[in-house]
C-alpha positions in Angstrom: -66.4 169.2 15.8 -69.2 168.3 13.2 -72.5 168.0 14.5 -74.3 165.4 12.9 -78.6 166.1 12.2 -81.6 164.5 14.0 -84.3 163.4 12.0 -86.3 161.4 14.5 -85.5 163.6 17.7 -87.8 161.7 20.0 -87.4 158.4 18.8 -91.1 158.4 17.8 -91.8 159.1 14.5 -95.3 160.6 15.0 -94.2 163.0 18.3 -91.4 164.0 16.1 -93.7 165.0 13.4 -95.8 167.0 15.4 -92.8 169.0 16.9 -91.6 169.6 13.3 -94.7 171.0 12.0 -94.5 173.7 14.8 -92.3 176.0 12.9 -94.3 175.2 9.6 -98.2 175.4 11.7 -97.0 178.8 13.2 -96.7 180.4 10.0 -99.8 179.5 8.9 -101.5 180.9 12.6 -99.6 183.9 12.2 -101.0 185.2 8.9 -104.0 183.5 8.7 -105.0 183.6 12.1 -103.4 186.8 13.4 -103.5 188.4 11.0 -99.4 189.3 11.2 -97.6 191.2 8.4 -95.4 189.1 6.3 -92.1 190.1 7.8 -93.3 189.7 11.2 -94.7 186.5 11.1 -91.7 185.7 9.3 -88.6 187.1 12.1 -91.1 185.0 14.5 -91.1 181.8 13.3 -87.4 182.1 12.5 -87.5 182.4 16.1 -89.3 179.3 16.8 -87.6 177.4 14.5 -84.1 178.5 16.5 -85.7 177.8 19.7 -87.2 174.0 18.4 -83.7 173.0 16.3 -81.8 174.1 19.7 -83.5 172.3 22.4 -85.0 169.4 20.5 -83.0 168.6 17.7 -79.8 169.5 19.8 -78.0 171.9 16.7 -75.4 173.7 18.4 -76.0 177.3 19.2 -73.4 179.0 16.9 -74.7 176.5 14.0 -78.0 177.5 14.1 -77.4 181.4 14.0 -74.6 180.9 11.1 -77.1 178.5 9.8 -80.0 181.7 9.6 -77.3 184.3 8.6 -76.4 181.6 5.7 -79.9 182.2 4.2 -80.8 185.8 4.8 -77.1 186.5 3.1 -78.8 184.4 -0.1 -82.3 186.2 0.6 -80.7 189.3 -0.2 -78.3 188.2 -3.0 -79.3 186.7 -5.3 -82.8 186.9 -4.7 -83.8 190.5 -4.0 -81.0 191.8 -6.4 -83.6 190.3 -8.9 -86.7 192.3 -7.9 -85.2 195.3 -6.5 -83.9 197.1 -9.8 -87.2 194.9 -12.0 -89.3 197.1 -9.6 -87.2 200.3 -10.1 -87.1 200.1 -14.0 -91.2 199.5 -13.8 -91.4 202.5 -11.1 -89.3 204.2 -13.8 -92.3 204.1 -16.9 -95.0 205.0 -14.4 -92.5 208.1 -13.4 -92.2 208.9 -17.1 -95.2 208.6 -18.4 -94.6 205.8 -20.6 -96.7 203.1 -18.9 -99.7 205.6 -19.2 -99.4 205.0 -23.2 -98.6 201.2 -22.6 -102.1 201.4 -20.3 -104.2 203.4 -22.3 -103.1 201.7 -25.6 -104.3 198.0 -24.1 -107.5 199.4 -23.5 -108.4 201.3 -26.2 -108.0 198.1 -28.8 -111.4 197.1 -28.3 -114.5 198.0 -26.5 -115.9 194.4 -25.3 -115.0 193.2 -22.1 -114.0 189.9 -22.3 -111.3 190.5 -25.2 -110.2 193.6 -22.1 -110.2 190.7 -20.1 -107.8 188.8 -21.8 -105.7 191.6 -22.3 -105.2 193.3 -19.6 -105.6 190.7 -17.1 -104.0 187.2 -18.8 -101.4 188.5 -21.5 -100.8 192.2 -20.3 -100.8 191.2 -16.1 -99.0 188.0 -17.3 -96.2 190.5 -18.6 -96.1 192.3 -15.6 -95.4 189.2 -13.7 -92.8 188.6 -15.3 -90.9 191.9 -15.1 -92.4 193.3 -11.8 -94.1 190.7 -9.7 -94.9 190.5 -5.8 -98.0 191.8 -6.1 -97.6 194.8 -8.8 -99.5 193.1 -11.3 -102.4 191.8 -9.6 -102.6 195.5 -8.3 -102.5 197.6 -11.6 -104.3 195.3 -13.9 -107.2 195.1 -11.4 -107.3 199.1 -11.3 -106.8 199.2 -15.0 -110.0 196.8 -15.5 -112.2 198.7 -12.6 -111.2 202.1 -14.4 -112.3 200.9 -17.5 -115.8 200.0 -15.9 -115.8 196.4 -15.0 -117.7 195.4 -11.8 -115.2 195.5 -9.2 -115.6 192.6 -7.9 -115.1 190.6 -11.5 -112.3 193.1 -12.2 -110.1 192.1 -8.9 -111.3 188.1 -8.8 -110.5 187.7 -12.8 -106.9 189.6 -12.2 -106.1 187.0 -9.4 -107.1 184.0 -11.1 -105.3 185.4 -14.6 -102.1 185.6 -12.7 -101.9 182.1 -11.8 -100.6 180.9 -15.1 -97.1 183.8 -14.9 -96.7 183.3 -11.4 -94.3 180.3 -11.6 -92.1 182.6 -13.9 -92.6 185.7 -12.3 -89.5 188.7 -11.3 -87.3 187.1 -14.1 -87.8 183.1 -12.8 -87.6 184.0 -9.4 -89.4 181.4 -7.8 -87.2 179.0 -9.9 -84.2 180.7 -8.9 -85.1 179.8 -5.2 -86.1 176.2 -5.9 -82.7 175.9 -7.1 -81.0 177.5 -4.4 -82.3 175.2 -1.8 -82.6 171.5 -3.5 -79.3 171.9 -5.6 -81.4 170.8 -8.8 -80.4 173.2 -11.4 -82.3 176.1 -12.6 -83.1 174.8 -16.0 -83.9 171.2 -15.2 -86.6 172.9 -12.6 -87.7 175.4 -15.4 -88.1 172.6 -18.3 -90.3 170.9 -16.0 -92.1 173.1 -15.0 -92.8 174.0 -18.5 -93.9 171.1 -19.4 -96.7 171.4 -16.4 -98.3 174.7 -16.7 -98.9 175.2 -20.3 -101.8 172.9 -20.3 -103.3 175.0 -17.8 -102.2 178.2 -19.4 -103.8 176.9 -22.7 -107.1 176.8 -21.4 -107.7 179.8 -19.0 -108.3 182.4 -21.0 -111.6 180.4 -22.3 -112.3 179.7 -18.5 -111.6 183.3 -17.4 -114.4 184.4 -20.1 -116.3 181.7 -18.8 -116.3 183.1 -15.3 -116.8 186.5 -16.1 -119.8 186.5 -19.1 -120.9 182.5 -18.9 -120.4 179.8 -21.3 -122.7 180.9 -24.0 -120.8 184.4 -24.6 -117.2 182.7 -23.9 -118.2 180.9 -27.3 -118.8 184.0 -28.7 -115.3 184.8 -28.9 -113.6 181.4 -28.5 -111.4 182.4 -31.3 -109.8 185.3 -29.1 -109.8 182.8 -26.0 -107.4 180.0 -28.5 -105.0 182.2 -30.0 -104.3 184.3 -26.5 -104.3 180.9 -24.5 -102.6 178.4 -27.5 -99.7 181.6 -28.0 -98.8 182.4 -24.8 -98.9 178.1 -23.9 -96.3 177.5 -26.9 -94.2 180.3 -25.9 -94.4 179.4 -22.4 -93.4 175.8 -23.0 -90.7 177.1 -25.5 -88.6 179.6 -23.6 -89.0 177.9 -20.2 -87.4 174.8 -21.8 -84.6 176.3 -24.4 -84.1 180.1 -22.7 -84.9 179.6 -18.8 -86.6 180.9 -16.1 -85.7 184.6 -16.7 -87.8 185.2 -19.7 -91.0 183.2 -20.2 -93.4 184.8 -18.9 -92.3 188.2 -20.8 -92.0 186.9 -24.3 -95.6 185.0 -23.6 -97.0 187.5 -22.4 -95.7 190.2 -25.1 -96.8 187.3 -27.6 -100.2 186.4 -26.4 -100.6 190.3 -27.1 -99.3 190.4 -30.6 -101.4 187.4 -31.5 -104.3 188.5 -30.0 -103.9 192.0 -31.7 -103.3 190.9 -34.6 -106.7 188.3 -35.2 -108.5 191.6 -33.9 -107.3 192.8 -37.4 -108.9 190.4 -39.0 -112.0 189.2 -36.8 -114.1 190.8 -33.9 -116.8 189.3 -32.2 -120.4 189.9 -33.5 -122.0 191.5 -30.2 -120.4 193.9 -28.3 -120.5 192.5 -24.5 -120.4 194.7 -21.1 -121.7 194.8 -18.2 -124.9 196.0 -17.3 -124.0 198.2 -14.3 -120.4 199.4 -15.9 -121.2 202.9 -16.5 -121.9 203.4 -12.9 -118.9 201.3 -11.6 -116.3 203.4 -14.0 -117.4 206.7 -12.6 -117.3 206.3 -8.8 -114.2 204.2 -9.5 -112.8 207.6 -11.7 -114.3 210.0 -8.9 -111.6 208.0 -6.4 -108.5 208.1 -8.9 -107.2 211.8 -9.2 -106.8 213.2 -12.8 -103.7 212.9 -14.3 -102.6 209.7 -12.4 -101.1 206.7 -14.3 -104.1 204.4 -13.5 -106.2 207.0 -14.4 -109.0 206.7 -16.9 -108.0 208.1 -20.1 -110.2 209.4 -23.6 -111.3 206.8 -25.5 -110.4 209.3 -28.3 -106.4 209.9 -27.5 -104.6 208.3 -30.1 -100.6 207.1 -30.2 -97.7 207.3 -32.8 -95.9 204.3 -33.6 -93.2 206.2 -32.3 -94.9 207.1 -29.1 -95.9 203.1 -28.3 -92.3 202.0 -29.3 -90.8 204.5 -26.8 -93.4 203.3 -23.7 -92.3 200.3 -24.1 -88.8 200.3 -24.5 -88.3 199.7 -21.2 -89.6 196.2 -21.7 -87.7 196.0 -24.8 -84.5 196.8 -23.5 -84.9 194.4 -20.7 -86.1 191.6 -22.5 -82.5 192.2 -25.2 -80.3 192.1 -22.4 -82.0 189.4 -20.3 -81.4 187.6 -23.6 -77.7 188.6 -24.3 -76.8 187.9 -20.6 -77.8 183.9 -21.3 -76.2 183.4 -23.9 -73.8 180.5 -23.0 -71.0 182.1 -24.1 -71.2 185.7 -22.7 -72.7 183.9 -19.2 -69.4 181.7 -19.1 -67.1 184.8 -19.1 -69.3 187.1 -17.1 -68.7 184.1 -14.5 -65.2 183.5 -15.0 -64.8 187.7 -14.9 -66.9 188.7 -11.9 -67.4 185.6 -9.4 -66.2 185.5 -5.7 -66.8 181.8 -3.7 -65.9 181.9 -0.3 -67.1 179.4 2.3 -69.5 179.9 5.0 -66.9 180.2 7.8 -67.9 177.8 10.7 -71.3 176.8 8.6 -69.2 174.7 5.9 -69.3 170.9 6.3 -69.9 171.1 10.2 -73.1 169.5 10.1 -73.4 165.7 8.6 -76.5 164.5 6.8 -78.3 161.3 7.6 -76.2 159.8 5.3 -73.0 160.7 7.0 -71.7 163.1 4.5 -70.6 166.9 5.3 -73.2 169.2 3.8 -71.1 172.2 2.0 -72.3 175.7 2.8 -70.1 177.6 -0.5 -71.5 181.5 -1.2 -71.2 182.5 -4.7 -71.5 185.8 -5.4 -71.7 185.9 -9.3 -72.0 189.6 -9.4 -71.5 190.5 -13.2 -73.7 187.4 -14.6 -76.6 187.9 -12.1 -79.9 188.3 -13.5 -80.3 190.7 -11.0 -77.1 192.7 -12.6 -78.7 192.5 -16.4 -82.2 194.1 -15.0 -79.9 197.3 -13.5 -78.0 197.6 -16.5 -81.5 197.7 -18.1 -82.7 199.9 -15.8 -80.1 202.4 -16.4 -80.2 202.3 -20.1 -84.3 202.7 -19.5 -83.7 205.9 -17.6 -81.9 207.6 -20.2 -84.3 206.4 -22.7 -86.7 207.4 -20.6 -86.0 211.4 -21.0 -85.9 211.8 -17.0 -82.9 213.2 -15.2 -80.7 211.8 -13.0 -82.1 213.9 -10.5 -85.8 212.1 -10.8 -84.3 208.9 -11.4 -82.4 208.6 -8.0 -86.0 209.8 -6.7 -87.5 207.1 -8.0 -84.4 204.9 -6.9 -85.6 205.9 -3.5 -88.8 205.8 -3.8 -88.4 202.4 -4.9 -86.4 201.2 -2.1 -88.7 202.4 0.7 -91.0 201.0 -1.3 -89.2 197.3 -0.7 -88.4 198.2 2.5 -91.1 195.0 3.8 -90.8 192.6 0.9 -87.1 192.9 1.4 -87.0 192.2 5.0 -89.2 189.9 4.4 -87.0 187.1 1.9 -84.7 187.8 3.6 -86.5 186.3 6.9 -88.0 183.5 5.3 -85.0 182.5 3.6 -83.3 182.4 7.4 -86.3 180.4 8.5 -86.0 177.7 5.2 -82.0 177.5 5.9 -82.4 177.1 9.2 -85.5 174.0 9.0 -82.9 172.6 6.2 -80.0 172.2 8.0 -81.6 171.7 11.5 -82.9 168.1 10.0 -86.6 169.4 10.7 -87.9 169.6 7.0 -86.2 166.0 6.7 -88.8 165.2 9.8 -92.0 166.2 7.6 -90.2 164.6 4.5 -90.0 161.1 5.5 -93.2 161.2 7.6 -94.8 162.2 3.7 -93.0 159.8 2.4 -95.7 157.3 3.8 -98.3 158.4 1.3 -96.2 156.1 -1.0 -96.7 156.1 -4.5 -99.0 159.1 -4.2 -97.2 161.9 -2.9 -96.7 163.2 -6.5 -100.3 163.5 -6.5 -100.0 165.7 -3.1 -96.7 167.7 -4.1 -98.6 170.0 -5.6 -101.3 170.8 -2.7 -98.0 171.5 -0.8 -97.2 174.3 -2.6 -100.8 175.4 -3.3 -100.3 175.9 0.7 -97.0 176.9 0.9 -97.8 180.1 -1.5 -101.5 180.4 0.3 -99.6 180.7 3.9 -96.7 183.0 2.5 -98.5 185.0 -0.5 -95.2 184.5 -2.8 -94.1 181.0 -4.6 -90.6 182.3 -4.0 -90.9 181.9 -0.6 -93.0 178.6 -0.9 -90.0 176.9 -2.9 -88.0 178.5 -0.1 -89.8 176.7 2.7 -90.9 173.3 1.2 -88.8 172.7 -1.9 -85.8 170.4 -0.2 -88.8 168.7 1.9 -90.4 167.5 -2.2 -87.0 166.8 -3.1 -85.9 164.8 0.2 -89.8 162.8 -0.2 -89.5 162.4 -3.8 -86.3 161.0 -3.4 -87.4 158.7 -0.5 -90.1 156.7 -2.9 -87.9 156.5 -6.1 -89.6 159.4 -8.2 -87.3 161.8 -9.5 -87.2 164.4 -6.9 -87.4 167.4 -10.5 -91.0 166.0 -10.6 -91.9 167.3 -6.8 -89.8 170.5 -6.9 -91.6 171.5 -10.2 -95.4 170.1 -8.5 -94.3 172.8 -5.9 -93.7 175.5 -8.1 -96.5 174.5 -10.3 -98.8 174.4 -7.4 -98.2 177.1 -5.7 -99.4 179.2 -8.8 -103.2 178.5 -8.2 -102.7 179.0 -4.6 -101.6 183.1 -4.6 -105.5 183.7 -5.3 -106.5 182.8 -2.4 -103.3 184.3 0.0 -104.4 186.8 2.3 -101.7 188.8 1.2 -103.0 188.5 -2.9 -106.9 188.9 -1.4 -105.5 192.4 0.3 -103.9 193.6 -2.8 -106.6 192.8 -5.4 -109.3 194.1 -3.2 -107.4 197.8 -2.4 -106.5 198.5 -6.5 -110.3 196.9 -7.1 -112.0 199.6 -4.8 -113.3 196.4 -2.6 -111.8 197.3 0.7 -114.1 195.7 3.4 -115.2 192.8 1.2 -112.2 190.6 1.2 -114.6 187.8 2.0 -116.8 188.2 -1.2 -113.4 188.2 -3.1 -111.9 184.9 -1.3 -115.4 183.1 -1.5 -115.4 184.1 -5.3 -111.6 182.8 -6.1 -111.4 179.7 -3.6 -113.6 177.2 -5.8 -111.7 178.3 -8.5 -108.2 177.2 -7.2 -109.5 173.7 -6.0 -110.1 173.2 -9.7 -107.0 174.1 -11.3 -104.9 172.2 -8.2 -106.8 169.2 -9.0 -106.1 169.7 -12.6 -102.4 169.9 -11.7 -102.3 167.1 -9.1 -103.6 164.8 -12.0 -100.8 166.3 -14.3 -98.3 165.4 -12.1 -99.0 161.9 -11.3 -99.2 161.2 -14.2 -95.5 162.6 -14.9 -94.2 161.0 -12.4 -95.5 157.1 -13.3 -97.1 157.3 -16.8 -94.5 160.1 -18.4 -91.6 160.0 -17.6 -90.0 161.1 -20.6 -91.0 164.1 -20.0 -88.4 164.7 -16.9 -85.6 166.3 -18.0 -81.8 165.4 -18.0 -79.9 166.4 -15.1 -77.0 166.6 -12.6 -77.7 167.6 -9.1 -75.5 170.3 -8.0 -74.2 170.5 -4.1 -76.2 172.8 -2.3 -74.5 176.0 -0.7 
């Protein structure tokens, strides 16, 4: 027999609130407060989230376990099928050797700091994002800057904020992909909006990273390197997120930004060389801790590459970006569906639970397994391994290297995916939804704080879209704005917010040789991403009420 959800459980809309937020609020004490690993404050509030949809909201037993099941099945697939083999084909150049050239080339084009900067940290880490993500890039382009002989606490505070701008793309559109998943608002209508949110910002922080890092008077020194990195990889951005997708922005941008930038270098170079005063000192304790012959190891300024050398270190990134490219293309995407595409429904889960509405909410798996993004990045993977020179042998090392490697992160979507299914169909983030839906013609203006604390709670905008994206969609929908607007405010949001995560903090501060002064690196970031979110807060608003023909065209889709 259907079971039909609660939204107002206690018949009181603020004591229902309060319960709702439990789940939510527990998160938030777990990994801020306790300091839990991701997974484990994850599993945990799963659990609460069982034990409140149970004996307040009255979901039967049997639908709240297939209800978790539901999501974990979509945290693994298609969700970590996207980063698992975009991590193996990066683990792949660093086993190689070819990220090595890819590292030293970057940071041999020019001596001064702030064009290294924007580099290494905006267009090179911006790259990373969108091949790697979850951390990786924050992590290497933080050592790559200390190694060079930036102070170390610039070198991991810069990286952090740089990475705001990819994040929203980041592991081939993940964090798209999941918005997607769990409003029913398709992927592209999510990634043109988006897209036509972030590029302001990304426009303008390579000028504000400078700005941070030498002060106003020498950004202007090399404003002309700050325009064309920032005004490149905004276009390109703006372009492939709204004709291409969510797979491939942040890769072309990124790749892009570094022609551009490369290629004014040709023709222009600032007049004063700028570095910082204590960097000599910095680069040799940071060398003294890196052994010799490591991948993030410093290399001689004098080691020069072939054309042919820097066209095979990268060809890893070239391949993937040719068939990430080939595997959208309308037509072969149609086919690969129509070839390889198994839908089943969620047996006992589909349409036993009725919306406030009084419709049955469908609970369909699709396992697209030959037109997955996640399937494209393997094949590239594979083709990357033979290019790469290394044996099978070494490449099924690195395969499982690689997997104990994701062992956490893996475990971890996977959990929070249960927890966001679970909150979903329980009628809980319907609870927080209409409660927020009393801020009235405003919430636009807060949809993006939700997100900023979504991704500052969780450490990944994945699983912030995961956890709060039907609540924008379900408010949004509630005050008449088109509910695209919220999703992509979430998304958007939740970029300036991984700067500040604990989890972001820990990573940036163990590549930048800070361990111990996490503090000094959260006090120098946090004032930083108050002023982008307030940037994007007013962006929004203004979409919602003052532009709206920039929201895109578009059907919802049922959700699974």
């Amino acid at each position: 027999m259907p079971w039909t959800q609660a939204i107002d459980p206690f018949h009181n809309r603020i004591t229902s609130l309060l319960v709702a937020l439990v789940p939510v609020l527990f998160i938030f004490w777990a990994l801020v407060i306790r300091k839990m690993k991701g997974y484990m404050a994850s599993l945990l509030a799963t659990g609460v989230a069982l034990i409140i949809g149970i004996l307040v909201y009255g979901m039967p037993v049997h639908l709240a376990l297939l209800s978790s099941f539901n999501g974990a099945i979509y945290g693994l697939f298609p969700i970590c099928w996207i980063f698992l083999p975009a991590v193996f084909l990066f683990n792949i150049t660093i086993r190689s050797g070819q990220f090595e050239i890819i590292r030293h080339f970057m940071a041999s084009v020019t001596s001064d700091r702030r064009i290294q900067a924007l580099l290494i940290a905006f267009s090179f880490g911006s790259f990373l994002e969108g091949t790697a993500g979850f951390g990786a890039p924050v992590a290497i382009t933080a050592a790559m800057l200390a190694g060079l002989g930036f102070n170390p606490l610039y070198a991991a505070g810069i990286c952090l904020i740089a990475n705001t701008a990819p994040v929203a793309f980041g592991s081939i559109g993940i964090p798209i992909t999941m918005a997607s998943q769990v409003t029913g608002i398709p992927e592209q209508a999510i990634s043109q909006m988006v897209g036509r949110t972030l590029p302001f910002l990304s426009a303008l922080l390579p000028f504000y990273l400078v700005t941070l890092m030498a002060g106003y008077k020498r950004a202007k020194e090399i404003a002309p390197a700050a325009l064309v990195s920032g005004l490149s990889f905004a276009i390109i951005q703006a372009v492939t997120s709204n004709f291409l997708g969510p797979a491939l922005p942040d890769v072309l941008a990124g790749i892009g930004s570094i022609v551009c930038l490369l290629l004014l270098l040709k023709w222009w170079r600032p007049k004063t060389i700028w570095r910082f005063p204590e960097e000599t000192a910095t680069a040799t304790a940071h060398t003294d801790q890196v052994p010799t012959g490591h991948p993030l190891a410093p290399q001689p300024a004098t080691v020069h590459y072939s054309l042919y050398q820097l066209l095979w270190a990268l060809s890893p990134f070239i391949t993937l970006t040719l068939v990430i490219v080939i595997w959208g293309l309308p037509p072969i995407k149609e086919w690969l569906n129509a070839k390889g595409t198994l839908l089943f429904e969620m047996p006992g889960l589909h349409n036993a639970i009725i919306d406030r509405n009084g419709h049955p909410i469908p609970h369909i798996f699709r396992l697209n397994y030959l037109s997955a993004a996640g399937t494209a990045i393997a094949i590239a993977a594979l083709l990357s391994l033979a290019l790469s020179g290394l044996r099978l042998r070494e490449g099924a090392k690195v395969l499982r290297s690689t997997l104990h490697q994701l062992r956490y992160p893996i475990l971890t979507v996977a959990a929070v995916l249960a927890f966001a299914y679970l909150v979903n169909d329980s009628g809980i983030t319907l609870t927080i939804a209409r409660s927020l839906a009393g801020s009235g013609w405003l919430f636009p203006f807060f949809a993006p704080l939700l997100g900023w604390l979504g991704v500052f709670i969780t450490g990944s905008d994945t699983s912030a879209n995961a956890l709060f994206g039907k609540l924008q969609a379900a408010t949004a929908t509630s005050i008449g704005v088109d509910p695209v607007v919220t999703v992509a405010a979430n998304v958007s949001g939740g970029v300036v917010g991984k700067m500040i995560s604990p989890q972001s903090i820990a990573i940036a501060a163990a590549a930048g040789g800070l361990v111990g002064r996490e503090s000094d690196l959260f006090r120098f970031t946090v004032r930083h991403s108050f002023i982008l979110l307030s940037v994007i807060c007013f962006l929004v608003l203004a979409q919602a009420y003052l532009f709206k023909w920039l929201i895109p065209l578009y059907s919802i889709h049922p959700l699974h």
